[in-house]
KETITI-7204 format. One line per 4 residues: number of its first residue (from 0); their letters; for each residue z, x, y of C-alpha. Coordinates in pm, 1 decimal. Layout:
# residues N
NUM> a> Z X Y | ...
***
This chain:
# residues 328
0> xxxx> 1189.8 2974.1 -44.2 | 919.0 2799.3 -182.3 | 573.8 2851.2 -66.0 | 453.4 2514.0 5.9
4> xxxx> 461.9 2314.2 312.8 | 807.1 2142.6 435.0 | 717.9 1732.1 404.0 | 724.3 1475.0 656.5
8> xxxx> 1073.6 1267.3 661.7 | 1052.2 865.2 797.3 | 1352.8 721.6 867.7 | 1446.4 405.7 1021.3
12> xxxx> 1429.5 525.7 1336.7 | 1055.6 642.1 1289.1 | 926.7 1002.8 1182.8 | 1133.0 1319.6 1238.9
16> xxxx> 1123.8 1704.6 1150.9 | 1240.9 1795.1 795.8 | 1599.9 1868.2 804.0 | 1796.1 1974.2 444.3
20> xxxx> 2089.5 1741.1 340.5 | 2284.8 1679.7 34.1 | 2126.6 1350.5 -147.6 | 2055.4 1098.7 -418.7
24> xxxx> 1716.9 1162.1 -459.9 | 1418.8 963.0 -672.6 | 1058.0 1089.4 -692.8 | 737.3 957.5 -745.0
28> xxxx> 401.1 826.7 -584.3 | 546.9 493.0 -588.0 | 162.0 366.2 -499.6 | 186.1 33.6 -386.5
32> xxxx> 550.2 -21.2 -371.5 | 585.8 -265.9 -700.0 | 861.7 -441.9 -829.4 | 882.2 -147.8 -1107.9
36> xxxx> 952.4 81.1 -814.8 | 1180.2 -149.0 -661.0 | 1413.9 -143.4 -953.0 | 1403.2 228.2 -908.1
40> xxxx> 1486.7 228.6 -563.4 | 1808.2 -29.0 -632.0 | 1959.0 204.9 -900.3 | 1909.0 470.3 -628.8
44> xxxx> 2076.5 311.0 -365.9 | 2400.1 200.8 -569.8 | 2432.6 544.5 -697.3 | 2378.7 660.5 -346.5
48> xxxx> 2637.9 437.2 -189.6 | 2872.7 509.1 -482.6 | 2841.8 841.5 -434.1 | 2832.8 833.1 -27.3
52> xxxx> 2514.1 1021.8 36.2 | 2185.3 923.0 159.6 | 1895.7 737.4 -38.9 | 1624.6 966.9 -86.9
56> xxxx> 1228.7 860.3 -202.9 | 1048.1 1197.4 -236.6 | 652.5 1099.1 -218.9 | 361.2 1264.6 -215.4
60> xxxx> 15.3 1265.0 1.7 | -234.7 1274.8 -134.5 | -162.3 1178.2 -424.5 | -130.5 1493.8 -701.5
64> xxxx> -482.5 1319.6 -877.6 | -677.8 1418.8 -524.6 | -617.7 1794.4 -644.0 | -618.7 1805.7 -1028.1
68> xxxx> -941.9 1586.4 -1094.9 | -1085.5 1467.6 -710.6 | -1405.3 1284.6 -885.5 | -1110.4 1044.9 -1102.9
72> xxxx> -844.1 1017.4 -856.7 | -722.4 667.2 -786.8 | -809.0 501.0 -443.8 | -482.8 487.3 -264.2
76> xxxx> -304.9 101.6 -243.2 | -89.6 253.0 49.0 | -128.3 470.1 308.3 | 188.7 741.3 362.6
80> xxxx> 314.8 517.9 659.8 | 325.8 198.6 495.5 | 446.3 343.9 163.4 | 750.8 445.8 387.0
84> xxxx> 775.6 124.8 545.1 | 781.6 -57.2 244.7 | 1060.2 142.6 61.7 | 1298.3 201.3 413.3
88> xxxx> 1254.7 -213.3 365.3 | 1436.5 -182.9 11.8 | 1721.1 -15.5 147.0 | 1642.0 374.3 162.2
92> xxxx> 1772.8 610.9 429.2 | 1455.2 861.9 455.2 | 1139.9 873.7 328.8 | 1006.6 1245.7 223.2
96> xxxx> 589.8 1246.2 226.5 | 570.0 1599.8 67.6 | 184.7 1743.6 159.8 | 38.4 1838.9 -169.5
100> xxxx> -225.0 2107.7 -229.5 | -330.3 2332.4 -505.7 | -31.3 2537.7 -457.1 | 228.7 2264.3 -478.2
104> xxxx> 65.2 2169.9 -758.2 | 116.6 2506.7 -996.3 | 518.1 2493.0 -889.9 | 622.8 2535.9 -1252.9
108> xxxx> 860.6 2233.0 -1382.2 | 1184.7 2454.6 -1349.8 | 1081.5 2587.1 -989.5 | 1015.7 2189.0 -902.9
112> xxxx> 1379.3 2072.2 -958.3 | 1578.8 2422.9 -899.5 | 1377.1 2522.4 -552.5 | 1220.9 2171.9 -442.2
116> xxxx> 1552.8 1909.0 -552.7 | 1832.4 2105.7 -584.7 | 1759.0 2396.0 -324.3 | 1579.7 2223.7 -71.4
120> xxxx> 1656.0 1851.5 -100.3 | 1993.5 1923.6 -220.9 | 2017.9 1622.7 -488.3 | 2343.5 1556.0 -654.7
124> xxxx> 2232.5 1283.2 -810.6 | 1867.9 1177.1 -922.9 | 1693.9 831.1 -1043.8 | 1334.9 837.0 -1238.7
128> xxxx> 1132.2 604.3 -1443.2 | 1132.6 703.7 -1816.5 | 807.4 807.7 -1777.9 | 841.6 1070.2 -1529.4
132> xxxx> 674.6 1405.1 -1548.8 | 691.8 1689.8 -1316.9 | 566.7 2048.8 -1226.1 | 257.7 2251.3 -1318.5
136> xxxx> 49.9 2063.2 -1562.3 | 340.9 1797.0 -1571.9 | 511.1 1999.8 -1805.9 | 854.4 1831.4 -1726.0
140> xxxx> 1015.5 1544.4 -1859.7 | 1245.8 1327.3 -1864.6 | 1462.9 1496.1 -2109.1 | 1395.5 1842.1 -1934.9
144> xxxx> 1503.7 1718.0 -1641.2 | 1785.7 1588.7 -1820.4 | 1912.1 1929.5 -1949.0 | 1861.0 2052.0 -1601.4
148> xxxx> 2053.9 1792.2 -1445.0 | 2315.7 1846.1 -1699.4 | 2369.6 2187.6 -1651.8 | 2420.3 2141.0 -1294.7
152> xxxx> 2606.0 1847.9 -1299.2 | 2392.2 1629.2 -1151.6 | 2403.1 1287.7 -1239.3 | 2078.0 1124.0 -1349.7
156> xxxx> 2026.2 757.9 -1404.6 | 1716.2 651.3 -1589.4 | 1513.5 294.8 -1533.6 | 1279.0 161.5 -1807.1
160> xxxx> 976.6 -39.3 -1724.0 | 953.5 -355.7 -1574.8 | 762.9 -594.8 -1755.4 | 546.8 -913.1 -1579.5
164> xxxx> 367.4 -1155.8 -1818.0 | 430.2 -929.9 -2109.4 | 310.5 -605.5 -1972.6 | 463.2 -371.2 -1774.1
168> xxxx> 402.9 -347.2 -1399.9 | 196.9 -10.1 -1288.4 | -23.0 72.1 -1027.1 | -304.0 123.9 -1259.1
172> xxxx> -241.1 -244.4 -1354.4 | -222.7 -343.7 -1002.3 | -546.8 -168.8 -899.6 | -747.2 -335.5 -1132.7
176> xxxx> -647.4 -648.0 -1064.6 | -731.5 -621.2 -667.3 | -1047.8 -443.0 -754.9 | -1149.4 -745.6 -902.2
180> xxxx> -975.7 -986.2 -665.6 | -701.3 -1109.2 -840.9 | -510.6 -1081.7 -492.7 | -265.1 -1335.6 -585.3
184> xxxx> -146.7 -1165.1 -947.0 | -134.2 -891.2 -781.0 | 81.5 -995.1 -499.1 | 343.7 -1140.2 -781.5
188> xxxx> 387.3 -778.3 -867.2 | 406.4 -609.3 -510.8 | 738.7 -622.0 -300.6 | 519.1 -730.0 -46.9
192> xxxx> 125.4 -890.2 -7.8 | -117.1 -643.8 -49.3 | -247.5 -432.5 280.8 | -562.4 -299.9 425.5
196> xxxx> -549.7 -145.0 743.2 | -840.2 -38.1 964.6 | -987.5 -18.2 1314.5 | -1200.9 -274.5 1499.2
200> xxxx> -1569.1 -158.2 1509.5 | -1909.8 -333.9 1608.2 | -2063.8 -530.0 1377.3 | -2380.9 -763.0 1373.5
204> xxxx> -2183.8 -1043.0 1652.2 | -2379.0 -1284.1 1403.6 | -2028.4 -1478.0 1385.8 | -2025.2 -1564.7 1756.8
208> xxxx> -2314.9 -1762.3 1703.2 | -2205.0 -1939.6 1427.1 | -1814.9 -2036.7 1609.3 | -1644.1 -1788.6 1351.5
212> xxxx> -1649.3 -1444.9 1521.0 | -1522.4 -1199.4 1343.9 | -1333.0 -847.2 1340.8 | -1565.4 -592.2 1142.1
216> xxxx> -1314.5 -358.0 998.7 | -1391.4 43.0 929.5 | -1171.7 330.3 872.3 | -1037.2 158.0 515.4
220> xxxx> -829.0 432.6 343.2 | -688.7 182.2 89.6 | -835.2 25.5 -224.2 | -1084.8 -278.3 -84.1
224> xxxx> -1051.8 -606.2 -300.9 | -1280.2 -705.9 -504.2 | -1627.0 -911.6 -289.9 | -1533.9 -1232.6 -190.7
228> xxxx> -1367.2 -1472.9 60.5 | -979.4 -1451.5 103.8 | -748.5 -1650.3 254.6 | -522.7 -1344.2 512.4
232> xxxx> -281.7 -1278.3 757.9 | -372.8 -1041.4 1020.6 | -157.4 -834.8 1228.3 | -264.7 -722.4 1554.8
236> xxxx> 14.3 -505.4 1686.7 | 325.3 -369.3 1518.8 | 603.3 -645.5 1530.8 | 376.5 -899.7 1631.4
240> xxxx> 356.2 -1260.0 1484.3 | 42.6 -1256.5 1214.3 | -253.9 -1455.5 1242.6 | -402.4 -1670.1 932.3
244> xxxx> -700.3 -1533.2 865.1 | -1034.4 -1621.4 642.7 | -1149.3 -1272.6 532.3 | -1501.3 -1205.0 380.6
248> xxxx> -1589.0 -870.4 175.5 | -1949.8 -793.2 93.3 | -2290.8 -821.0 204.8 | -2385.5 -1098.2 438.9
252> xxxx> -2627.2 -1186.5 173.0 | -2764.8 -1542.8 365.1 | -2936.7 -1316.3 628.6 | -3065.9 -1037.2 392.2
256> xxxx> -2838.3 -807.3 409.9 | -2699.3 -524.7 135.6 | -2423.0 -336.2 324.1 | -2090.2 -435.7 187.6
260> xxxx> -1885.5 -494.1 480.7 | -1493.0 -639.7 554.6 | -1503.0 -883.3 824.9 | -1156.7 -1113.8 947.3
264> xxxx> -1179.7 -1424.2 1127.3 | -871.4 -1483.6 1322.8 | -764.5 -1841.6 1328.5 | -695.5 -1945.4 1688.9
268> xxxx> -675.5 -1522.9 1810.2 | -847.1 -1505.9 2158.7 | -890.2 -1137.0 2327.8 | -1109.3 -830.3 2271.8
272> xxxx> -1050.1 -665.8 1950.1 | -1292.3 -400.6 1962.3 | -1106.9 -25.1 1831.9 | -767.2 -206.6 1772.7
276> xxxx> -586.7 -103.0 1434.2 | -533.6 -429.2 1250.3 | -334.5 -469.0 947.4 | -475.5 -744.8 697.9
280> xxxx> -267.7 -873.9 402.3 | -410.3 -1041.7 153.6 | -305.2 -1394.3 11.4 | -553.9 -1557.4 -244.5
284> xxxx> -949.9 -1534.9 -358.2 | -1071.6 -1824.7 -217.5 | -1458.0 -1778.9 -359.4 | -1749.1 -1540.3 -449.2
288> xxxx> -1965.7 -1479.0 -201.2 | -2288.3 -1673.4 -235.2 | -2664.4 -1696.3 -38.7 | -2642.6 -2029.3 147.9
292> xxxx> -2965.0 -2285.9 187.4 | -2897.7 -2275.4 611.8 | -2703.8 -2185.9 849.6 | -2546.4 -2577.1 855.1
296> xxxx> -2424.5 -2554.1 524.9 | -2301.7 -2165.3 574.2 | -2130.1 -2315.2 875.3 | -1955.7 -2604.1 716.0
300> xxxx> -1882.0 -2381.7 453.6 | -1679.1 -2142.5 654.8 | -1512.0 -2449.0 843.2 | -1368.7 -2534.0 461.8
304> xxxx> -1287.9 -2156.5 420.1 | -1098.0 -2152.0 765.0 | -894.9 -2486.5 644.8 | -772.9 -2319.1 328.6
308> xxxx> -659.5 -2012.6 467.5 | -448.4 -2172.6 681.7 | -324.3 -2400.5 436.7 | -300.9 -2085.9 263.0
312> xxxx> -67.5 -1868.3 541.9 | 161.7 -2115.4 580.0 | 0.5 -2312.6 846.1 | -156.5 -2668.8 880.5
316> xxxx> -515.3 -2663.7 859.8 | -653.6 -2843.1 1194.0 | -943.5 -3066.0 1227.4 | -1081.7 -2843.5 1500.0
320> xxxx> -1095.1 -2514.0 1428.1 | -992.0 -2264.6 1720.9 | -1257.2 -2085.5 1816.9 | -1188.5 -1701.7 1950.1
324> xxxx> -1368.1 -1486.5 2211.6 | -1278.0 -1171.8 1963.9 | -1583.9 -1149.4 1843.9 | -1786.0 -851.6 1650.6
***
């Protein structure tokens, strides 16, 4: 057996104890959920129906960069959960969120697909981006696992990069982009807008005062766009219709301060926020932040911002704006 820890399996019908089962397997981080990964996960399902087994992702948490070299690894773009939500929504059967440590991590490359895939998993058939690598000191590759797979007779499928504007899509790409809030680009790429989800916490209540209070987000465990003012969609509870949403990120720099902070306005939302989980998807930069003259031009300035990002979500921008007793 091998000496790591069993993972965590989602399935449509929500999280459940790992249980072995012949397969059609695919692994990766699949970070973000792209379209890259989405052509993956369709050559995985056909060869999973063809073959009538279940659709397998195999990911991993945290991601194998957390262990190998913790001062370069990437900031997440999805949380385990929502990775699993995102790729059950492309057609999957289970989702495998195998814990990694520093012992997963030195499973040599033949040990990875003998023990972890064929043993435990029990894949009969496996799908992989050309530029997959895998064991200790990602000594596998694709043509390894090739030989491996053809030994067993286990069929293997292979899916070359998908390109967008002459480049292919990556989650490397993707994170730079948000980083420096190309939202929008980014979304183009993503099989669904880009996520942040944290928990309600106090703030300065400076918004009340102005008519725009505001949700003060902590607990981020995603990859924050870059500073600026976004036009959102805010979900307050799972299954539940989304809000439009003006979203600012940075320091409050009109009243001195330095503390970056994420704070949502929800169009219209009345009720008490305060340590609710809210999950904020991101449509378009709308502008940099900026030091305003007064707090009447600050104020008709977020009165434009609220208008946008409602024209924005989908809905028509009122000349009142809805004012909410959420406050932070």
């Amino acid at each position: 057996m091998l000496p790591v820890r069993p993972p965590i399996v989602f399935s449509p019908a929500g999280t459940r104890p790992f249980t072995a089962s012949p397969c059609v397997a695919t692994v990766g981080n699949f970070d973000g959920v792209h379209l890259g990964h989405a052509a993956i996960v369709q050559r995985l399902v056909e060869m999973a129906r063809r073959l009538g087994l279940p659709a397998v992702v195999l990911t991993f948490d945290p991601h194998p960069a957390v262990i190998l070299r913790p001062e370069a690894a990437p900031r997440p773009l999805t949380t385990p959960a929502r990775r699993a939500e995102l790729l059950l929504g492309l057609g999957v059967d289970a989702v495998f969120v195998q814990p990694v440590d520093e012992q997963f991590m030195a499973i040599e490359a033949e040990d990875f697909y003998r023990k972890l895939l064929r043993e435990r998993l029990g894949v009969r058939g496996l799908v992989e981006g050309i530029d997959f690598r895998f064991g200790a000191g990602r000594r596998g590759t694709i043509d390894m696992l090739a030989d491996l797979c053809r030994g067993d007779g286990v069929e293997l499928a292979v899916v070359g990069p998908v390109e967008h504007g002459d480049e292919p899509v990556s989650s490397s790409r993707l994170r730079r982009l948000i980083a420096a809030g190309g939202v929008a680009a980014a979304n183009s790429m993503l099989t669904a807008p880009y996520r942040c989800t944290g928990s309600v916490i106090e703030g300065a209540k400076r918004g009340r005062t102005l008519g725009f209070p505001t949700a003060n987000l902590g607990g981020l465990a995603t990859l924050v766009p870059g500073q600026g003012v976004y036009a959102g969609r805010v979900t307050v509870a799972p299954g539940a219709d989304a809000w439009p949403a003006a979203v600012h990120i940075g320091p409050n720099v009109s009243f001195g301060e330095t503390a970056v902070s994420v704070e949502a306005h929800l169009v219209g939302f009345e009720g008490d926020l305060y340590g609710r989980t809210l999950h904020v998807d991101f449509l378009e930069r709308l502008r940099e932040t900026r030091r305003f003259a007064s707090v009447a031009e600050l104020t008709q300035q977020l009165t434009d911002d609220v208008q946008r990002a409602q024209a924005v979500s989908g809905q028509p921008a009122n000349s009142s704006t809805p004012r909410s007793r959420h406050a932070t």
